[in-house]
Backbone as CSV, one residue per row, in Angstrom:
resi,resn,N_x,N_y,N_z,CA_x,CA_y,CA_z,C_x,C_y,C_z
1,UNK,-46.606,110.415,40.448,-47.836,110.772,39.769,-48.119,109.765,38.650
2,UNK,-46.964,109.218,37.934,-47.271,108.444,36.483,-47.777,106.859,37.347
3,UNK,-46.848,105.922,38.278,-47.302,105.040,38.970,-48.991,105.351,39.253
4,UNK,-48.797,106.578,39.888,-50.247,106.511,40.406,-51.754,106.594,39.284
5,UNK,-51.214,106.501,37.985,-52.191,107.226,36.824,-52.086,105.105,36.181
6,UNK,-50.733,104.933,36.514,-50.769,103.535,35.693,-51.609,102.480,36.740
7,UNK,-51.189,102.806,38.318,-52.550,101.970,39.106,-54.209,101.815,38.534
8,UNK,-54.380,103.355,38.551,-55.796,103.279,37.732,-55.892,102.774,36.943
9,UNK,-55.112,102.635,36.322,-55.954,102.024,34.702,-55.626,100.500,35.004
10,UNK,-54.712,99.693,35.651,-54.746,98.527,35.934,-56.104,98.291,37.029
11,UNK,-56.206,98.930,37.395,-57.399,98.705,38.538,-58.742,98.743,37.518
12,UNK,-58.902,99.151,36.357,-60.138,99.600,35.774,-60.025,98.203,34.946
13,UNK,-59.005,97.782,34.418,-59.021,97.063,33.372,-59.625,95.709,34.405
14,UNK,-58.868,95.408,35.199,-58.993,94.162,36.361,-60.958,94.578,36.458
15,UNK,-61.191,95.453,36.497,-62.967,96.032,37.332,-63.673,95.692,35.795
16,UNK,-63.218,95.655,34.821,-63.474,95.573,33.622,-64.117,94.086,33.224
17,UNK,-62.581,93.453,33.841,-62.282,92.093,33.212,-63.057,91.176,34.064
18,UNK,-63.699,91.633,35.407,-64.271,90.683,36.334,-65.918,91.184,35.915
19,UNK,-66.129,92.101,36.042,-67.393,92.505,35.465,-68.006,91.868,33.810
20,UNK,-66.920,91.964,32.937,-67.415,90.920,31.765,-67.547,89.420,31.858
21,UNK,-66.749,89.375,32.934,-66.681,87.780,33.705,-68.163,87.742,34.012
22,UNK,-68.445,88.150,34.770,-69.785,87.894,35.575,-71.001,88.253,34.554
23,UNK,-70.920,88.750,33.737,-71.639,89.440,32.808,-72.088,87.963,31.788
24,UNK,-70.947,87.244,31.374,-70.930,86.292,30.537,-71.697,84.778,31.036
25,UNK,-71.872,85.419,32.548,-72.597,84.074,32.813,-74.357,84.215,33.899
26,UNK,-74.673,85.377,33.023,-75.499,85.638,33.573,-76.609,84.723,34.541
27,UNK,-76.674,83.820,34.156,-77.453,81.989,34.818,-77.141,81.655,35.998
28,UNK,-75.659,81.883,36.191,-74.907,81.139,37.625,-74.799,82.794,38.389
29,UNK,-75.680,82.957,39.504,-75.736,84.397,40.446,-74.596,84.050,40.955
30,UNK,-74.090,82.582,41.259,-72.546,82.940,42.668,-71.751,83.114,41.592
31,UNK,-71.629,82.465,40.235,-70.772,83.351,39.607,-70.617,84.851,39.146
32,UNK,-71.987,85.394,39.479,-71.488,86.884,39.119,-71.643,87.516,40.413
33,UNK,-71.699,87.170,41.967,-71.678,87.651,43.208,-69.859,87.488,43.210
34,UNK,-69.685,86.570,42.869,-67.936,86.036,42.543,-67.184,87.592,41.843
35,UNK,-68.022,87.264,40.881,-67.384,88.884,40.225,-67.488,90.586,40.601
36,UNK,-68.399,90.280,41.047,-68.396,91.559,41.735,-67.823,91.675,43.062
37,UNK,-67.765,90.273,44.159,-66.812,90.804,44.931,-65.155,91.110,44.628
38,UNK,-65.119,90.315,43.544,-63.844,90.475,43.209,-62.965,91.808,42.304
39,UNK,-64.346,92.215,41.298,-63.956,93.667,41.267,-63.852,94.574,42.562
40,UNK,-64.450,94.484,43.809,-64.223,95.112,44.491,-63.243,95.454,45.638
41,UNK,-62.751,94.067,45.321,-60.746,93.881,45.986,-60.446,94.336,45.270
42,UNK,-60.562,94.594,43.883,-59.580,95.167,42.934,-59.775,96.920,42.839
43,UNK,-61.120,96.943,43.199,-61.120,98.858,43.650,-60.709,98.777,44.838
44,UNK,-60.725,98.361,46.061,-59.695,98.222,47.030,-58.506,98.680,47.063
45,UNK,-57.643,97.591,46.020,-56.405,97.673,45.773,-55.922,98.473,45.284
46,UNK,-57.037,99.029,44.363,-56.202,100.123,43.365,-56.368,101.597,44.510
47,UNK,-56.949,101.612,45.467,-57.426,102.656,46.437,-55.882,102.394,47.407
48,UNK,-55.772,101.245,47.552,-54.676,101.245,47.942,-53.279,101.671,47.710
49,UNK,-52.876,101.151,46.230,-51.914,101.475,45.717,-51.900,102.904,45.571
50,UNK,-52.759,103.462,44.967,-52.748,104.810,44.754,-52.596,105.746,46.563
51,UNK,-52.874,104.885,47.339,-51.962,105.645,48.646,-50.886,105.608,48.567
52,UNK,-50.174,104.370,48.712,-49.115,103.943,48.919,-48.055,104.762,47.877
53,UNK,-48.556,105.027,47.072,-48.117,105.731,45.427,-48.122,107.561,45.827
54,UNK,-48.868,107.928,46.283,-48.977,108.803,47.073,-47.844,109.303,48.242
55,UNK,-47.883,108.369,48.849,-46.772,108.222,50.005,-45.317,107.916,49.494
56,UNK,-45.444,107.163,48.547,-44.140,107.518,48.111,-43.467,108.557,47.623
57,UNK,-44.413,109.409,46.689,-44.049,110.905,46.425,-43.433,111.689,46.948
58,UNK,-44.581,111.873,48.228,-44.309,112.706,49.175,-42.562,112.702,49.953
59,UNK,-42.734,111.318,50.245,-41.020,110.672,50.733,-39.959,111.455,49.932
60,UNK,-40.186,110.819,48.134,-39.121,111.292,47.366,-38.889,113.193,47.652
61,UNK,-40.333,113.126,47.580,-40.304,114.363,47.697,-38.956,115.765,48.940
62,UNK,-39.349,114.849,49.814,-39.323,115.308,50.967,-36.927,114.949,51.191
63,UNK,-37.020,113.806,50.384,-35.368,113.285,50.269,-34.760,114.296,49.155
64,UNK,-35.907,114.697,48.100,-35.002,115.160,47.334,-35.033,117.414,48.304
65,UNK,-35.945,117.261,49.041,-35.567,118.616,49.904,-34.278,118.498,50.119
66,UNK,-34.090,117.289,51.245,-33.117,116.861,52.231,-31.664,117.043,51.680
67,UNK,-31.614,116.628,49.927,-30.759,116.693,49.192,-30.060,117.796,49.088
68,UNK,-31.194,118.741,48.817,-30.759,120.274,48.444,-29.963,121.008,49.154
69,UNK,-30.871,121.033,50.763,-30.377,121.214,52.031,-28.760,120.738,52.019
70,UNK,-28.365,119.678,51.846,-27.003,119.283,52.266,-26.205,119.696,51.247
71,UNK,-26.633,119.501,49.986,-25.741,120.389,48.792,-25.570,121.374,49.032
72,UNK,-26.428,122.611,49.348,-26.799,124.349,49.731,-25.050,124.065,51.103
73,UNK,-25.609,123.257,52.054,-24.290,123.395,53.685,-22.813,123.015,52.767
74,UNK,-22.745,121.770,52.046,-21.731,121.136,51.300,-21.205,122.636,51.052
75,UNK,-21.798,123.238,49.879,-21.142,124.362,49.276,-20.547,125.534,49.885
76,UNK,-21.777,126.100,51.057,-21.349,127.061,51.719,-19.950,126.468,52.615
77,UNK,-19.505,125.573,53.279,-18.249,124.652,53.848,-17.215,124.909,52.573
78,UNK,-17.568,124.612,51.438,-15.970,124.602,50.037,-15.993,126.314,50.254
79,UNK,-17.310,127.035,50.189,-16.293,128.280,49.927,-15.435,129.151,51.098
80,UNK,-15.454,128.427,52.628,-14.782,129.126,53.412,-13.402,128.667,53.408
């Protein structure tokens, strides 16, 4: 969840930083067509990561079940 909260805000700052880019040169259009496609790999990415960030959860999630499960058999095995 925290990865996935720190993607966003790297993704906003990057959408930020290309948008003042393009902003600063208002005169040159391929430089601010430049910037806006490029904020938009960067909402991409951050759409991305925040899957991938997602999917990892779920995994840990799902290992730290797996964990329990074998601790819970481990124990019931020591007490016979």
């Amino acid at each position: 969840m925290r990865s996935r909260s720190i993607t966003a805000g790297i993704a906003s700052l990057m959408l930020v930083t290309m948008v003042s880019a393009g902003c600063a040169k208002k005169e040159d259009t391929s430089t601010a067509t430049r910037a806006e496609q490029a904020a938009a790999r960067a909402e991409d990415a951050a759409r991305r990561a925040e899957s991938a960030a997602s999917r990892v959860e779920a995994a840990a999630q799902r290992a730290e079940a797996a964990a329990e499960k074998a601790e819970r058999m481990f124990s019931k095995h020591l007490r016979k």
